[in-house]
N, C-alpha and C positions, 0 to 999 in steps of 0.2 A: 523265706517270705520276701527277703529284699529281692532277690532275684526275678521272683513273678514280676515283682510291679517294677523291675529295671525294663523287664523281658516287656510286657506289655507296653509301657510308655515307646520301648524304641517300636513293638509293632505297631502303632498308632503314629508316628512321627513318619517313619517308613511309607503306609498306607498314604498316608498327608500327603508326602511328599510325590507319589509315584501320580495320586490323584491329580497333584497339581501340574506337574509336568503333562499328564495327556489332555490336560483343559486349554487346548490352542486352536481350536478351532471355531470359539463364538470369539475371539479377538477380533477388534473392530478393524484393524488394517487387514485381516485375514479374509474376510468379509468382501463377496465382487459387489459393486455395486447395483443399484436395484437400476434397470433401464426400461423395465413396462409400467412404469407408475405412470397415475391418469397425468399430472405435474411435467413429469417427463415427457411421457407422449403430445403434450400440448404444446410445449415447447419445443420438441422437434417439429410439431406441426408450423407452428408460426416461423420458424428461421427457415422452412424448407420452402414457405409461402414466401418470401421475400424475392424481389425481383433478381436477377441476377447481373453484376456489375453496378448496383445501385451502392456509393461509397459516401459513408458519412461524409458534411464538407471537416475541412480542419479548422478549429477557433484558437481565438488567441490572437497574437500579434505578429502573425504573418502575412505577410502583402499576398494580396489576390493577381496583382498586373505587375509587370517591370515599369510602369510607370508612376503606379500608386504607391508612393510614400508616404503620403498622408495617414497616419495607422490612427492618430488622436486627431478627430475631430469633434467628438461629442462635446458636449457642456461640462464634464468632469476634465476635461483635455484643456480645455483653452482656460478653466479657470487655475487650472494645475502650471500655464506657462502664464499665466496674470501672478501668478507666486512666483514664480521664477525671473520674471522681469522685474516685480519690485522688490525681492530681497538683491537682484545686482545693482539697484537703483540706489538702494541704502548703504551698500555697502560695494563701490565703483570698484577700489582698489584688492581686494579680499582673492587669494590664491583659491583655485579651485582644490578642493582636499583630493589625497591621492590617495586611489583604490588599493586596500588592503593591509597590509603588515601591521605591526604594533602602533600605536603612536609613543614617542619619546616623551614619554609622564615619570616623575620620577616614582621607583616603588614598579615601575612596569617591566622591567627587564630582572 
């Protein structure tokens, strides 16, 4: 009697197992991706309507001219060097802090 049910549980583990091994082909990386959906198709409509050589401009803090250095001139700019002029105005003598490493605090080394 212990034998059937050794005998059965391994056939059932066995079955399990051979089952699981051929279940590889609804795997999601297995899977090509879908490329007639309406989503899809719309979206290659629209970038294929784009002009061609039309190039996003670049933002940020890049000069547009070899002349124009002026990168802050808005109102956030000039009141950012209105702080800048009176914390050197308070403080004439004060070393400019130097970019990066540790500072020498004790307990920091």
């Amino acid at each position: 009697m212990k034998a059937i049910y050794t005998l059965a549980a391994f056939a059932i583990a066995a079955t399990a197992g051979l089952a699981h091994a051929q279940a590889g082909g609804d795997a999601s990386s297995m899977r090509s991706p879908i490329l007639d959906s309406k989503p899809q198709l719309r979206a290659e409509a629209k970038k294929d309507a784009r002009t061609p050589g039309k190039v996003k401009a670049v933002g940020g803090d890049e000069l547009k001219t070899a002349e124009d250095d002026n990168i802050g001139s808005d109102k956030a700019a000039k009141s950012g060097q209105m702080r800048v002029a009176s914390r050197e105005a308070r403080h004439p003598d004060r070393k400019p802090a130097q970019q990066g490493g540790t500072p020498d605090l004790p307990g920091a080394k």
